[in-house]
N, CA, C and O of each residue as an XYZ file, in Angstrom:
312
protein
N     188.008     80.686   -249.278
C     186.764     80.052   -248.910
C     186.965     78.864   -247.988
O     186.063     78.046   -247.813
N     188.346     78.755   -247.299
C     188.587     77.544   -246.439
C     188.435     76.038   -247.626
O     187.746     75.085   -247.263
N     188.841     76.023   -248.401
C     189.018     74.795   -249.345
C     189.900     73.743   -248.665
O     190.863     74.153   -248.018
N     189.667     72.432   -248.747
C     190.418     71.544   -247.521
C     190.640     70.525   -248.729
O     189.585     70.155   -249.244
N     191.850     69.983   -249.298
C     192.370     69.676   -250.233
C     191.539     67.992   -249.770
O     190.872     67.202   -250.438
N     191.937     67.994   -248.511
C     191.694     66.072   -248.049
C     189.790     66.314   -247.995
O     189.247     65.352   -247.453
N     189.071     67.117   -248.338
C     187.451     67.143   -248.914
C     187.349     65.992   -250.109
O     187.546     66.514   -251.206
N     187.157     64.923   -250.169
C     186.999     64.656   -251.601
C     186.341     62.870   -251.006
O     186.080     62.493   -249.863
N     186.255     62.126   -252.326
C     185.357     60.702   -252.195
C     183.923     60.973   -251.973
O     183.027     61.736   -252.333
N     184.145     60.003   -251.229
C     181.755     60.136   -250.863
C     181.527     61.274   -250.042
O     180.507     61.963   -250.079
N     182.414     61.432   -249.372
C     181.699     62.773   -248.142
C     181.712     63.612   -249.590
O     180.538     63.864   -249.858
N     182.471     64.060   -250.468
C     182.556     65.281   -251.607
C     181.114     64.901   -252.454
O     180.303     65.809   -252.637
N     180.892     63.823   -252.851
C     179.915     63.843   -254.031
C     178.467     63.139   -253.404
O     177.594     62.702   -254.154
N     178.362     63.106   -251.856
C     177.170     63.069   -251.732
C     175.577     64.079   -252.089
O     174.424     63.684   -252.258
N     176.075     65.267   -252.098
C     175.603     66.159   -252.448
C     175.107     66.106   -253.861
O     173.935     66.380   -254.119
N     175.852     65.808   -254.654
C     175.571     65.578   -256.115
C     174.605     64.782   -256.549
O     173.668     64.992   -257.319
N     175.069     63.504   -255.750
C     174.486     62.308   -256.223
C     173.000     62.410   -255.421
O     172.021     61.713   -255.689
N     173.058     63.275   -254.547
C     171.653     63.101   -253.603
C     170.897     64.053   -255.135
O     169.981     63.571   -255.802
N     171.431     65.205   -255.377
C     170.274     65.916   -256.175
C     170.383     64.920   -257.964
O     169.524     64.876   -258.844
N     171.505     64.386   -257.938
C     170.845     63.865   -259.076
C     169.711     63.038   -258.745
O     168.663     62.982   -259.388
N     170.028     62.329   -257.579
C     168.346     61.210   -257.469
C     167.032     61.865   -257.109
O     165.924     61.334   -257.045
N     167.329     62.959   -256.916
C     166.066     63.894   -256.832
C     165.904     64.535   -258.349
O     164.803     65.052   -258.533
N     166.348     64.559   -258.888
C     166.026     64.481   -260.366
C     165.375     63.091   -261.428
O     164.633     63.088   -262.411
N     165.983     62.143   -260.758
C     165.631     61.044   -261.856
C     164.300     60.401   -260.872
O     163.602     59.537   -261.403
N     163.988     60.819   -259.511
C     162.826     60.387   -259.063
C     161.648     61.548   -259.683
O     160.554     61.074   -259.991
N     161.819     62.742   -259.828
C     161.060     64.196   -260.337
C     160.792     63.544   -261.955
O     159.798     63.957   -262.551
N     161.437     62.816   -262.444
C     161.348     62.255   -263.891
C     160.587     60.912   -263.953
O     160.255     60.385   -265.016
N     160.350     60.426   -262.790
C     159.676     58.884   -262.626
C     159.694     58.659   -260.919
O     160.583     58.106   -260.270
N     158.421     59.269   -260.409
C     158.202     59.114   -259.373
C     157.594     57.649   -258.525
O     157.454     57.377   -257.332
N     157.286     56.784   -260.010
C     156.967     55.318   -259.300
C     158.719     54.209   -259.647
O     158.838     53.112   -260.192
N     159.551     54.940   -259.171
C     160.614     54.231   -259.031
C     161.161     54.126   -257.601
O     161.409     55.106   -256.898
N     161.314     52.945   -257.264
C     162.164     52.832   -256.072
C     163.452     52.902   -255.842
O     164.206     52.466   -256.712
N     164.100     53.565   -254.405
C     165.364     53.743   -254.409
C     166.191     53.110   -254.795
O     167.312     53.561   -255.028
N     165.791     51.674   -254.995
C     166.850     50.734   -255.783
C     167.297     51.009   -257.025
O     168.425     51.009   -257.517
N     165.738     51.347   -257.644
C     165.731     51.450   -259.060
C     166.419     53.014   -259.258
O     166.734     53.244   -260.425
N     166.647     53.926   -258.450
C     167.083     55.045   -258.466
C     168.537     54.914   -258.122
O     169.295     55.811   -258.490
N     168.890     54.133   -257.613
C     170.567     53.841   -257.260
C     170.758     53.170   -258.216
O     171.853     53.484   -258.683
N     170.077     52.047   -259.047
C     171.044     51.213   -260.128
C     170.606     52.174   -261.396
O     171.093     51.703   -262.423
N     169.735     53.538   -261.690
C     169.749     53.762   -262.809
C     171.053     54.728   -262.822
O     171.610     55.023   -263.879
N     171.433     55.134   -261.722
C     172.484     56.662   -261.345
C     174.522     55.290   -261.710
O     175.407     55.556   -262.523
N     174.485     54.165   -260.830
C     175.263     53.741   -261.161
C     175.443     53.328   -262.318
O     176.342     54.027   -262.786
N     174.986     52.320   -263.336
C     174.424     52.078   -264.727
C     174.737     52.799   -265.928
O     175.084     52.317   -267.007
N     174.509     54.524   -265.495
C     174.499     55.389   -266.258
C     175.748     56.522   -266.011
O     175.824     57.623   -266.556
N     176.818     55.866   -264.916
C     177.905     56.757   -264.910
C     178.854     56.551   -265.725
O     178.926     55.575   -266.471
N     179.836     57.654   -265.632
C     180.926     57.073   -266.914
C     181.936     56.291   -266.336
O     182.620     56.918   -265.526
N     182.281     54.969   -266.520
C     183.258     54.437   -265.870
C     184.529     55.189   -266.054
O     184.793     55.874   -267.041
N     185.566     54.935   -264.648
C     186.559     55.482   -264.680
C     187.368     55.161   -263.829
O     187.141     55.186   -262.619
N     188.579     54.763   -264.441
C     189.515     54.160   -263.587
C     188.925     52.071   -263.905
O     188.058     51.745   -264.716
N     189.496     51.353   -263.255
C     189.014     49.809   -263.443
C     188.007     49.795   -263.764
O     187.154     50.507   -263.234
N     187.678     48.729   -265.044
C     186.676     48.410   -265.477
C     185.448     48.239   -264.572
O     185.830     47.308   -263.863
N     184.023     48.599   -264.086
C     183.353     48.832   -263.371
C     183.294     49.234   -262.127
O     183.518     50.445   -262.104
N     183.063     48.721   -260.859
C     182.828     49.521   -259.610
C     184.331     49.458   -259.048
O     184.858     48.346   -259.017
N     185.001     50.485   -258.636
C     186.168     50.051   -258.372
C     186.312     51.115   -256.759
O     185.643     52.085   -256.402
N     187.421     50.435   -256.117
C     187.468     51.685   -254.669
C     188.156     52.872   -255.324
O     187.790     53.702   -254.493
N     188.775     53.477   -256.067
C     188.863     54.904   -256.751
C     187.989     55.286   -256.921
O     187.501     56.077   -256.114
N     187.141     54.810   -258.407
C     186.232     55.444   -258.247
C     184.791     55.356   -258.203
O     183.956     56.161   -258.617
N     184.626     54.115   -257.563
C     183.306     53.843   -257.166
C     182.915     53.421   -258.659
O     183.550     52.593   -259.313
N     181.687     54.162   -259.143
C     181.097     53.754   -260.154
C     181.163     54.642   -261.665
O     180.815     54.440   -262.829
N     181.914     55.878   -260.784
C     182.492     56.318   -261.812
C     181.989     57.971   -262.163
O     181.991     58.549   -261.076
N     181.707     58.611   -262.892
C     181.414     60.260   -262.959
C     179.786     60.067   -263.048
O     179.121     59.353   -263.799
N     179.473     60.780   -262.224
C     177.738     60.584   -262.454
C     177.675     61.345   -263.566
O     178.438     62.238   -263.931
N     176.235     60.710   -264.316
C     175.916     61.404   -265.784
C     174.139     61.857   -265.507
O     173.172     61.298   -266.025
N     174.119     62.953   -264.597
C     172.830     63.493   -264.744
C     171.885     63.304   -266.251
O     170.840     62.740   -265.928
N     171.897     63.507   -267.357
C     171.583     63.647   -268.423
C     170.761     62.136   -268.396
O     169.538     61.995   -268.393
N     172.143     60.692   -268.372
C     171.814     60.108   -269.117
C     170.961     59.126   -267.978
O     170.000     58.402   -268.240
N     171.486     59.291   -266.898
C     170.201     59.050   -265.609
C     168.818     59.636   -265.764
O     168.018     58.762   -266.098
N     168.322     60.737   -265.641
C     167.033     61.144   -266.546
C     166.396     60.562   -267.408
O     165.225     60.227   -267.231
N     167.072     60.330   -268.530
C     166.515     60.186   -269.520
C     166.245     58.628   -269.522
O     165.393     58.201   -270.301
N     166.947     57.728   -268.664
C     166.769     56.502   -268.472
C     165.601     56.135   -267.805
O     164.699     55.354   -268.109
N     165.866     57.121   -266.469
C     164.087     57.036   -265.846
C     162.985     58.044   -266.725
O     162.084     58.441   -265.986
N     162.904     58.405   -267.765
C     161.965     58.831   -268.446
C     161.675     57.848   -269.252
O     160.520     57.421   -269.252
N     162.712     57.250   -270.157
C     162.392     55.725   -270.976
C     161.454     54.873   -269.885
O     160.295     54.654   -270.239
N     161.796     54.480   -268.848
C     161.442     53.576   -267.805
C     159.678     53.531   -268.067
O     158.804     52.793   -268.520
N     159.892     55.042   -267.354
C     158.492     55.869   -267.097
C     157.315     55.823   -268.514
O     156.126     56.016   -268.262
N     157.707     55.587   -269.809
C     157.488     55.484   -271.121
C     156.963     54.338   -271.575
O     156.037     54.343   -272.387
N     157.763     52.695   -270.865
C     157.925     51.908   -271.010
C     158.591     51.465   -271.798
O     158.363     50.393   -272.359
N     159.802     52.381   -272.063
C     160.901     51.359   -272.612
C     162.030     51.188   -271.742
O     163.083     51.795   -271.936
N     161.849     50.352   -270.748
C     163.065     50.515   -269.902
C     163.182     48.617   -269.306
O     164.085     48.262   -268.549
């Protein structure tokens, strides 16, 4: 399938992270992109140095627990 080993970092997980925020905006559509970038960072699993680090940024995105954060939000418990 042409797999290119040096594919990887932000060019690799933009894709991801774009449809997770199209998920947690589909879950709370009066949130702003801010509020959609700090609920996606917030809610990743850290990895590697304790918080934002250049490895790995902010860490494994957690679709699940992003959702459910902008659904609390959306609820008013957020």
């Amino acid at each position: 399938f042409g797999y290119n080993k040096q594919f990887n970092g932000t060019s690799a997980s933009t894709a991801n992270v774009s449809g997770v925020a199209s998920l947690v905006w589909s879950a709370n559509s009066s949130l702003s992109a801010g509020q959609i970038k700090a609920i996606i960072s917030e809610t990743a699993y850290d990895l590697g140095e304790k918080g934002n680090d250049l490895v790995y940024g902010n860490g494994f995105i957690n679709a699940d627990a992003a959702v459910r954060r902008a659904l609390a939000i959306a609820r008013g418990f957020g």
